[in-house]
matplotlib code that plots the C-alpha trace (Angstrom):
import matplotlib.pyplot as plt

x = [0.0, 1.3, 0.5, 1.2, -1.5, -3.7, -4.0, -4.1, -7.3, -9.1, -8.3, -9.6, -12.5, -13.6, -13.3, -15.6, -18.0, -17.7, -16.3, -13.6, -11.1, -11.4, -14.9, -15.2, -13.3, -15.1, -18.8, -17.5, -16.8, -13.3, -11.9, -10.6, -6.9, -7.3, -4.8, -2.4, -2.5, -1.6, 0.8, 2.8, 3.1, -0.2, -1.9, -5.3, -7.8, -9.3, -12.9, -11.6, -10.6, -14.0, -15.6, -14.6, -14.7, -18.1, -19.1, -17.0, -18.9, -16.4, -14.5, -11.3, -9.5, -10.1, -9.3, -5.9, -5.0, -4.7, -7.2, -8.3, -11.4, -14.5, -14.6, -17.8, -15.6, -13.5, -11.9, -8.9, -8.8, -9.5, -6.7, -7.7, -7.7, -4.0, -2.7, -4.7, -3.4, 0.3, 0.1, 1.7, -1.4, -0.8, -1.7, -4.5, -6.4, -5.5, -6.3, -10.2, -10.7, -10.0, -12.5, -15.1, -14.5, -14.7, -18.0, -19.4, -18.8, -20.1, -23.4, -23.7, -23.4, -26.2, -28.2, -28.3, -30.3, -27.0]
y = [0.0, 3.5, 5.3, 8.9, 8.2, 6.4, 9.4, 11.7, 10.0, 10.2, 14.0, 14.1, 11.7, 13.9, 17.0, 15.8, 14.8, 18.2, 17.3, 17.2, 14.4, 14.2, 14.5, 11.8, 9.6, 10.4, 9.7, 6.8, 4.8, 4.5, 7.4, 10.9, 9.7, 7.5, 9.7, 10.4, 6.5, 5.8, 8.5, 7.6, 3.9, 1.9, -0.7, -0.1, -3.2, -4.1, -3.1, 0.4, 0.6, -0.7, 1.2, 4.8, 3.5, 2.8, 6.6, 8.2, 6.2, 4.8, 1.4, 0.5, -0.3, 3.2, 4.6, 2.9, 4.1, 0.6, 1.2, 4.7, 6.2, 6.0, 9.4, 8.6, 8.8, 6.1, 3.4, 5.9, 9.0, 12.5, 14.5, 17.1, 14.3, 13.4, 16.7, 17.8, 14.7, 15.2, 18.9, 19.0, 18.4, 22.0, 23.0, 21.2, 22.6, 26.0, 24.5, 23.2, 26.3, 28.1, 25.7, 26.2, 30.4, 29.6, 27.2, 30.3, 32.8, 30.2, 29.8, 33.6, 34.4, 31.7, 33.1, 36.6, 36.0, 37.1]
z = [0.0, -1.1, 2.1, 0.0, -2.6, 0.0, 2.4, -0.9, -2.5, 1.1, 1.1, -2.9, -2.1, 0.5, -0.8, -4.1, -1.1, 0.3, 4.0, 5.6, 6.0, 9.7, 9.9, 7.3, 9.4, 12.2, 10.7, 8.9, 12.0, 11.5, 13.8, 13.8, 14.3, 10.7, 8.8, 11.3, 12.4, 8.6, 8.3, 11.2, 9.7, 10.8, 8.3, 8.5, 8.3, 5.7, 7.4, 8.6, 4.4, 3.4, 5.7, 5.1, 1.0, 1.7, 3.5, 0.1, -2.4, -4.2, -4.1, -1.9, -4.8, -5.9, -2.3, -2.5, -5.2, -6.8, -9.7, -11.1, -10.5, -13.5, -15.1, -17.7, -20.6, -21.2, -19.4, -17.6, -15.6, -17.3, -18.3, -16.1, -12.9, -14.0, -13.6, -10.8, -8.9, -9.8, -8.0, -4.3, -2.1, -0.9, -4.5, -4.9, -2.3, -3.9, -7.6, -5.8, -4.5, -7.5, -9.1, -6.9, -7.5, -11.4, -10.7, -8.2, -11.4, -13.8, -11.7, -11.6, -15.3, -16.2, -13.8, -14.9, -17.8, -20.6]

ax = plt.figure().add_subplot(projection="3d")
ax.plot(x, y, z, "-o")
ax.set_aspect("equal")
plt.show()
């Protein structure tokens, strides 16, 4: 297990969710500590991996980073997702939130009647 790209997708996962890691942890059942526990060299069990898969939505072999995530076109990840996944994670928080500003815009130009 690639415990860099495990904890990564959990932070990506949850921010497509829209919650925080810890939190998800939390309301998943497996514990606030999860991250820090893997980070500091704990294997999680297989249930704690299923379980916190399961609150995400998406599959543990996606979670581990062991097979990539559907994007609805095509068998393999979108460009976009490939670059986005190759920033520092410090960068992609600011890349989401730039996103979400772009979205925000997006949302308020359609609804202006232009």
């Amino acid at each position: 297990m690639n415990v860099e790209v495990f904890v990564q997708n959990i932070k990506f996962y949850c921010e497509q969710k829209g919650v925080k890691p810890t939190n998800a942890c939390k309301e998943s059942g497996v514990g606030g500590s999860f991250i820090n526990d893997i980070e500091r060299g704990r294997t999680p069990s297989v249930a704690k991996v299923q379980m916190l898969a399961d609150y995400l939505g998406v599959t543990t072999s996606e979670l581990l980073g062991e097979k990539q995530p559907a994007t609805g076109e095509g068998d393999g990840p979108s460009e976009n997702e490939i670059l986005f996944r190759s920033l520092p994670p410090d960068l992609q928080e600011e890349a989401l939130r730039y996103m979400r500003y772009l979205a925000a815009q997006s949302d308020k130009s359609e609804g202006s009647g232009d």
